[in-house]
TORVO-709965 format. One record per residue: z negated, y, x of N, C-alpha, C in turn. Coordinates in steps of 0.05 Angstrom, whole numbers, padded with zeros to 5 digits, always signed. Each point is the difference from the previous one (the first is absolute). Last residue first. Example, Ala and Ser with C-alpha at 12.3 -4.5 7.8 and 13.67 -1.06 7.14 Angstrom:
-00142-00045+00257-00001+00024+00016-00014+00022-00015+00001-00115+00006+00000+00024-00018+00000+00024+00018
END
This chain:
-04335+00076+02478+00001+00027-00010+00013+00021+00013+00027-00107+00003-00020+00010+00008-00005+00037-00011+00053-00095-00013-00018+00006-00020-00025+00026+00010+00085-00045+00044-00030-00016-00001-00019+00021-00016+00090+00025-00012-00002-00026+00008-00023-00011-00004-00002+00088+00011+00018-00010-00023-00004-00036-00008-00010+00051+00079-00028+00003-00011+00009-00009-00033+00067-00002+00065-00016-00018+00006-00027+00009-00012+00073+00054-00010+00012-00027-00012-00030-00024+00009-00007+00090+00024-00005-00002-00030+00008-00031-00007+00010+00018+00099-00033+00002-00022+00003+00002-00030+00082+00008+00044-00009-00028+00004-00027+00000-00014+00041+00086-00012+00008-00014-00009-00004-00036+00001-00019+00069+00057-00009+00005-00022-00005-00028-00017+00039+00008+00081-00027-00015+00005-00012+00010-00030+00084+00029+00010-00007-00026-00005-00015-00018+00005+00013+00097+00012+00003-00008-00033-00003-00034-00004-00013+00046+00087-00021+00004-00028+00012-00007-00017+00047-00052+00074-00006+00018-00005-00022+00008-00020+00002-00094+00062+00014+00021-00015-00003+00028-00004+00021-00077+00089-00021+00017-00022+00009+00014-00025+00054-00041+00047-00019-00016+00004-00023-00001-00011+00087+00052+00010+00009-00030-00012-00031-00018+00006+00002+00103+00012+00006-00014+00025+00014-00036-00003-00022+00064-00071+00009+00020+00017+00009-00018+00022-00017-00035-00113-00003+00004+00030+00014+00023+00014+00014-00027-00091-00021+00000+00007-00008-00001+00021+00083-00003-00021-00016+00023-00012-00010+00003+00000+00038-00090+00032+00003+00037+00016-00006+00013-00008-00038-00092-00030+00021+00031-00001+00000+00026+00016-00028-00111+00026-00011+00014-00013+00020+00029-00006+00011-00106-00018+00008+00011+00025-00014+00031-00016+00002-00073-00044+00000-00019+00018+00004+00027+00031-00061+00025-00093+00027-00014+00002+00010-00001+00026-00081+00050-00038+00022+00010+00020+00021-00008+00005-00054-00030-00075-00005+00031+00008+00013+00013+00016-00018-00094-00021+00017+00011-00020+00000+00036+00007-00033-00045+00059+00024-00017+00006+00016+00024-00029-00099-00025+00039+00000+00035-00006+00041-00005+00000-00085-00079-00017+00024+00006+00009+00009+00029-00008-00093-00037+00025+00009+00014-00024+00030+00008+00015-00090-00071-00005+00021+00014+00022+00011+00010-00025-00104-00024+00007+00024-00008-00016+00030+00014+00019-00113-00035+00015+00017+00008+00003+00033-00010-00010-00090-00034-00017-00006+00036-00001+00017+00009+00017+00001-00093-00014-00007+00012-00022+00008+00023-00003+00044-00066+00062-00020+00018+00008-00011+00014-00031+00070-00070+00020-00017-00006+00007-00034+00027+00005+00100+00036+00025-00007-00029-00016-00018-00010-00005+00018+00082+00049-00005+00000-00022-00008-00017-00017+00055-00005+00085-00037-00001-00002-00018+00012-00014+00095-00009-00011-00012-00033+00004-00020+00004+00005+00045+00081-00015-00003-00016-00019-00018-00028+00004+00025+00054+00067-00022+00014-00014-00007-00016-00022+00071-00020+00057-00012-00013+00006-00029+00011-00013+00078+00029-00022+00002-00035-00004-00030-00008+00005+00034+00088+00021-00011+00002-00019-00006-00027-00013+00038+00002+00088-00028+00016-00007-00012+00002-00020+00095-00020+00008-00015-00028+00013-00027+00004-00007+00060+00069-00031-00008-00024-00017-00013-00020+00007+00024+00064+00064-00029+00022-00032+00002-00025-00014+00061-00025+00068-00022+00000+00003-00026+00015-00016+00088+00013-00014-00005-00029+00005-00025+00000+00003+00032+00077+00002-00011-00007-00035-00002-00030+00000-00023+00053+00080+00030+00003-00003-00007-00020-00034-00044+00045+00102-00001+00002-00018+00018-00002-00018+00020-00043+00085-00034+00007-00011-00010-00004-00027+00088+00032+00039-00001-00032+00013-00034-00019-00006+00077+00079-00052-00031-00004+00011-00010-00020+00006+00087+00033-00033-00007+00000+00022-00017+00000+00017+00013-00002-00095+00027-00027+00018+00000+00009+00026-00071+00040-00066-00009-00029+00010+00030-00014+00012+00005+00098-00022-00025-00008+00027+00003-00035-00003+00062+00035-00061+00007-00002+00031-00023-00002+00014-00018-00011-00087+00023-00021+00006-00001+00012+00034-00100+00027-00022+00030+00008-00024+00021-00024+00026-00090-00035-00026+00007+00018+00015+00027+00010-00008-00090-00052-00047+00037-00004+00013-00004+00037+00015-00106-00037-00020+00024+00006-00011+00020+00000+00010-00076-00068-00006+00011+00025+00016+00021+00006-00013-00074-00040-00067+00023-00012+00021+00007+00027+00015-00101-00003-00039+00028+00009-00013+00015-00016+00026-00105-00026-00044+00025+00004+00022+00029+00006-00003-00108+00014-00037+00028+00004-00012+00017-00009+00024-00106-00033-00019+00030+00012+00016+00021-00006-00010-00119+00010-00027+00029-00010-00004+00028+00013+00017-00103-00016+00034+00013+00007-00030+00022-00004-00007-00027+00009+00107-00010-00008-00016+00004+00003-00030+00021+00016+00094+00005+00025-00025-00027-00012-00013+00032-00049+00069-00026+00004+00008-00008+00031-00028+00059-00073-00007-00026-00007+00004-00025+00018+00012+00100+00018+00000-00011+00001-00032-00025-00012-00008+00032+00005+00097+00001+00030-00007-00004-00001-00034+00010-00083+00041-00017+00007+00009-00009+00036-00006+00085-00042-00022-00021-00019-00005-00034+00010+00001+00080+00027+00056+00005+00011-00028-00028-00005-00022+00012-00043+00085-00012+00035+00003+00002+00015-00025+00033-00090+00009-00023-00004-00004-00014+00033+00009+00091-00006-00014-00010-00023-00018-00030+00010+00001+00046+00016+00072+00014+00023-00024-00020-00010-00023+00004-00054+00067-00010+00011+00018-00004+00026-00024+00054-00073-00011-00025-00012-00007-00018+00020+00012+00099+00014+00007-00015-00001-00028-00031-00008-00004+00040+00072+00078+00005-00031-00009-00017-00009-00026+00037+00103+00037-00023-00014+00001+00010-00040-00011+00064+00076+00021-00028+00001+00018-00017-00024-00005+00064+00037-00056+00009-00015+00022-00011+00004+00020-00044+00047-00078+00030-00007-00006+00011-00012+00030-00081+00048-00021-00001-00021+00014+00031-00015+00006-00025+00084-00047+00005+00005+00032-00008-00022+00009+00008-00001-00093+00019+00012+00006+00001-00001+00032-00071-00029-00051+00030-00018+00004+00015+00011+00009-00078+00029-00083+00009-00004+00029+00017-00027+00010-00063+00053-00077+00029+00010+00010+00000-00007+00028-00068-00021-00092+00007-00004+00037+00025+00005-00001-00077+00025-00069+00024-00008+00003+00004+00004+00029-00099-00024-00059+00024+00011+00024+00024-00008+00005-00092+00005-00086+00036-00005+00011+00003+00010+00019-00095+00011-00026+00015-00021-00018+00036-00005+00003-00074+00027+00078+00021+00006-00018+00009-00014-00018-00049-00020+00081-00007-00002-00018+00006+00020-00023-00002+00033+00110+00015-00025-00015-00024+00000-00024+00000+00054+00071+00011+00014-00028+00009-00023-00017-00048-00014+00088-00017+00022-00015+00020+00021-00025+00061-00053+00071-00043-00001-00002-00009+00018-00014+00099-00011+00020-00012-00005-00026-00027-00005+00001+00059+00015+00078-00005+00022-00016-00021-00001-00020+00035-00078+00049-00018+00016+00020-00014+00029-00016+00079-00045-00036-00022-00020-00001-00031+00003+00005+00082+00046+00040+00001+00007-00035-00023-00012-00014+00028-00031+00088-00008+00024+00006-00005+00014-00025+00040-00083-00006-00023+00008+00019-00015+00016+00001+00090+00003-00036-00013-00013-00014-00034-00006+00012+00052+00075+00033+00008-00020-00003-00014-00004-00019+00045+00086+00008-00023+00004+00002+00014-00042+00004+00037+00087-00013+00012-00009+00025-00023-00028+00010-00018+00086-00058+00022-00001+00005-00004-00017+00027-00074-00011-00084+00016+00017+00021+00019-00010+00014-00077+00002-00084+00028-00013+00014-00008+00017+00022-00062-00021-00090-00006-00003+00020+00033-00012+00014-00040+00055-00103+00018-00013+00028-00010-00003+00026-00022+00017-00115-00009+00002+00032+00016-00013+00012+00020+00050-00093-00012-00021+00015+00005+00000+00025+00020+00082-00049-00010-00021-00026-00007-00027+00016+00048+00078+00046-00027+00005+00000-00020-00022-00019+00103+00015+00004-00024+00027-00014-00029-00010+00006+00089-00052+00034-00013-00008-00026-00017+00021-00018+00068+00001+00076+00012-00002-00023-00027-00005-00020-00009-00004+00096+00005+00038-00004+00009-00002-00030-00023-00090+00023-00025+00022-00002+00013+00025+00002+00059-00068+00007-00007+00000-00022-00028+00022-00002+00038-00003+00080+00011+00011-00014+00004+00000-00028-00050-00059+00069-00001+00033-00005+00010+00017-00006+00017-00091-00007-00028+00005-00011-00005+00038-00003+00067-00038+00054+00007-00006-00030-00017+00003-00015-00025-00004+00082+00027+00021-00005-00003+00001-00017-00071-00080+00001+00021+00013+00028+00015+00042-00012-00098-00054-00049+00040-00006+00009+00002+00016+00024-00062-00008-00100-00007-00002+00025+00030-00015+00012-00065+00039-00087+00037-00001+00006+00000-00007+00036-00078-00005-00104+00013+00006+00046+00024-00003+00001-00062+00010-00101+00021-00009+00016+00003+00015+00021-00041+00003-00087-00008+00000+00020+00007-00026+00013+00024+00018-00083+00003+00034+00016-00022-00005+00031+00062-00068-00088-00017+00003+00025-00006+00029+00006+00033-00019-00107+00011+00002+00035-00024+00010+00019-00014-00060-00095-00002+00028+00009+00007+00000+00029+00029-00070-00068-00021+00006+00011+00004+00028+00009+00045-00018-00083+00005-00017+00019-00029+00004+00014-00014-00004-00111+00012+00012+00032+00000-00012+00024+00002-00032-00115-00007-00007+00026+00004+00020+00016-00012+00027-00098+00019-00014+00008-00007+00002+00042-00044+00044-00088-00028-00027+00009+00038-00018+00028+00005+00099-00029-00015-00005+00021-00020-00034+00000+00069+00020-00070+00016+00001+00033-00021+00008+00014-00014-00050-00095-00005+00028+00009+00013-00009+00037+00038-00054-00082-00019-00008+00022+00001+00032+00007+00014-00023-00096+00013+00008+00020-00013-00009+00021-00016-00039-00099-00007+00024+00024+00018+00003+00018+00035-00046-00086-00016-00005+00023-00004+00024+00014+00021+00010-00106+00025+00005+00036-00024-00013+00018+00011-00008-00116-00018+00008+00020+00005-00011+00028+00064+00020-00092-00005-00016+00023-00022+00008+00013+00028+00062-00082+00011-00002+00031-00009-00031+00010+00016+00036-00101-00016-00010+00014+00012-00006+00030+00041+00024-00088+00016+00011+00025-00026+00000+00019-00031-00025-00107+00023-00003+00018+00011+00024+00012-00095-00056-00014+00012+00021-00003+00035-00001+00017-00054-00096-00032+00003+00021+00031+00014+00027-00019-00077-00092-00039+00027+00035-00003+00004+00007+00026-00040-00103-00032-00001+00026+00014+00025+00017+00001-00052-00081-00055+00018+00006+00010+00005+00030+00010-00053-00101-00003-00003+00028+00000+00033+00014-00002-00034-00100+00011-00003+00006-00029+00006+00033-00007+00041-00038+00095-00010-00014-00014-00011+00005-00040+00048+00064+00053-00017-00010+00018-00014-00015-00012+00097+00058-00025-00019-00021-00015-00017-00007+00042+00056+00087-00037-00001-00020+00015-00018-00029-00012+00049+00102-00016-00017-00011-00015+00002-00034+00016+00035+00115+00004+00002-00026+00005-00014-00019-00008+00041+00091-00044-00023-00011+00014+00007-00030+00007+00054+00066-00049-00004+00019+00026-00017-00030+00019+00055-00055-00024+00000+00038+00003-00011+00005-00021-00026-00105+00054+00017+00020-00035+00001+00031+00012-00006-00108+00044-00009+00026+00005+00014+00019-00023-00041-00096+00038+00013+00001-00024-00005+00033+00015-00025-00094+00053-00009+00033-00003+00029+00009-00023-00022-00111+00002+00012+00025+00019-00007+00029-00013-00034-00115+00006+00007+00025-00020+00007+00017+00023+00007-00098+00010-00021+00007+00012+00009+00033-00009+00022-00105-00042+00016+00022+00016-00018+00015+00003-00014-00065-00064-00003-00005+00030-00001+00021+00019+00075-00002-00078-00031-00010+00000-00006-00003+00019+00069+00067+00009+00000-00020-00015-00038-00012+00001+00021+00106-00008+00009-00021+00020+00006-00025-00018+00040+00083-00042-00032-00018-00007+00004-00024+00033+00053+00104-00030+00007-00029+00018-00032-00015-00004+00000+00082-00066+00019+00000+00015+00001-00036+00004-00042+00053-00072+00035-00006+00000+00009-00004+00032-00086-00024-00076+00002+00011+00035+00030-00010-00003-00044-00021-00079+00014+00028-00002+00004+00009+00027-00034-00088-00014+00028-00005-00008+00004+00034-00006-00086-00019+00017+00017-00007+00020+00036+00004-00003-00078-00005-00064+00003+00020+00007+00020+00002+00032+00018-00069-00087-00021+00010+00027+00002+00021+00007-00007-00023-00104+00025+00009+00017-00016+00002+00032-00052-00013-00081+00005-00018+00007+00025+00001+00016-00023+00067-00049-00021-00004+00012+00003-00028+00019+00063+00033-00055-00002+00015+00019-00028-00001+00016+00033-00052-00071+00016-00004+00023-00011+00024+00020-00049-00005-00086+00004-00017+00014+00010-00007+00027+00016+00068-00054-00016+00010+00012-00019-00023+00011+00078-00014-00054+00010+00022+00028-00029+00001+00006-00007-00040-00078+00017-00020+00024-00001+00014+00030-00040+00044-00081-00015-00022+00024+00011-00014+00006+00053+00057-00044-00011+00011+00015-00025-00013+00020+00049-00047-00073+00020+00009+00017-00011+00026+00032-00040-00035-00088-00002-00020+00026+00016+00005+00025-00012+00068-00071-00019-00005+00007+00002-00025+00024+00065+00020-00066-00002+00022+00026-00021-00002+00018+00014-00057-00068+00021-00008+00020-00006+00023+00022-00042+00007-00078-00014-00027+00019+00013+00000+00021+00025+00061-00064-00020+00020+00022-00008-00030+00010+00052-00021-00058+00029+00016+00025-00024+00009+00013-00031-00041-00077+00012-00019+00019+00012+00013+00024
END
């Protein structure tokens, strides 16, 4: 009788254990019904569920890192102009004792707008000419007269024109310069601008942040012209600028 008892007593238990869910031994958080399953992770190994599969991550598995962007596929600016005229009055010609020989100039001392115009046969078509001029028209010349000689000297370049504003004069030349005088470098330079307007292939190039409202005595000998260091120094600031080599 006691080996019957022992006996049912063991296909009881081995009953229940077959019939025990296998579910009910997962010790952790069970979503609710419905509920859409979550990645489960164990030490050492991780163990995920992907629908019927279940996948091992080795553990201290790095993350796979997005490419990098290689720094030669990253945009460049354009490549600085190198063929480029410099064409002007004074001011012109003293950017040429400052430049080394690196672009072509067409100045001279004392020169007009006319007469500068007259020069450019047979060197025009330059992918950039910078125009330095204004200075020796400065209360002389009238605006629609300034205007259209100005006008006419980037028509006849042809390509693109740099037009720079005249430059200030130092404080005491322009409070006694009935002529030449920073009033009037601004009337002049006003008026470069407006016939810039409207023109594709010509841009004006305020030269203001560079010399500011009045030009430095350091840079000059006579308050009008400058010295080497600062006809140096203007060409770098203006090849800078317009992007030139």
């Amino acid at each position: 009788m006691r080996n019957l008892r022992f006996i049912l007593a063991c296909a009881a238990v081995m009953l229940l254990a077959v019939s025990f869910p296998v579910s009910m031994l997962y010790l952790g958080t069970r979503p609710a019904a419905g509920a859409a399953s979550y990645d489960v992770t164990y030490v050492p190994v991780a163990a995920r569920s992907t629908g019927s599969k279940i996948e091992t991550v080795p553990e201290n598995s790095v993350p796979e890192q997005p490419a990098q962007a290689d720094a030669s596929d990253a945009e460049l600016g354009p490549e600085p102009r190198t063929d480029v005229l410099f064409a002007g009055n004074s001011l012109a010609v003293g950017l040429k004792s400052a430049d080394g020989g690196r672009h072509d100039f067409i100045c001279r001392t004392g020169i007009s707008l006319p007469t500068l115009t007259g020069m450019v046969d047979g060197v025009s078509g330059h992918e950039l000419s910078v125009i330095v001029m204004g200075s020796n028209e400065m209360g002389l010349w009238q605006e629609s007269e300034f205007k259209s000689s100005y006008l006419a000297l980037c028509e006849k370049l042809g390509g693109e024109c740099l037009c720079l504003s005249v430059p200030p004069v130092c404080e005491d030349k322009s409070r006694y310069g009935e002529r030449v005088n920073n009033k009037n470098a601004a009337l002049y330079s006003s008026w470069i601008e407006d016939t810039c307007a409207g023109h594709d292939n010509m841009s004006y190039l305020d030269c203001s942040p560079f010399f500011g409202d009045s030009l430095d005595p350091a840079l000059t000998g006579d308050g009008l012209h400058l010295n080497a260091a600062g006809y140096a120094a203007w060409l770098e600031w203006i090849c800078g600028t317009a992007n030139i080599a």
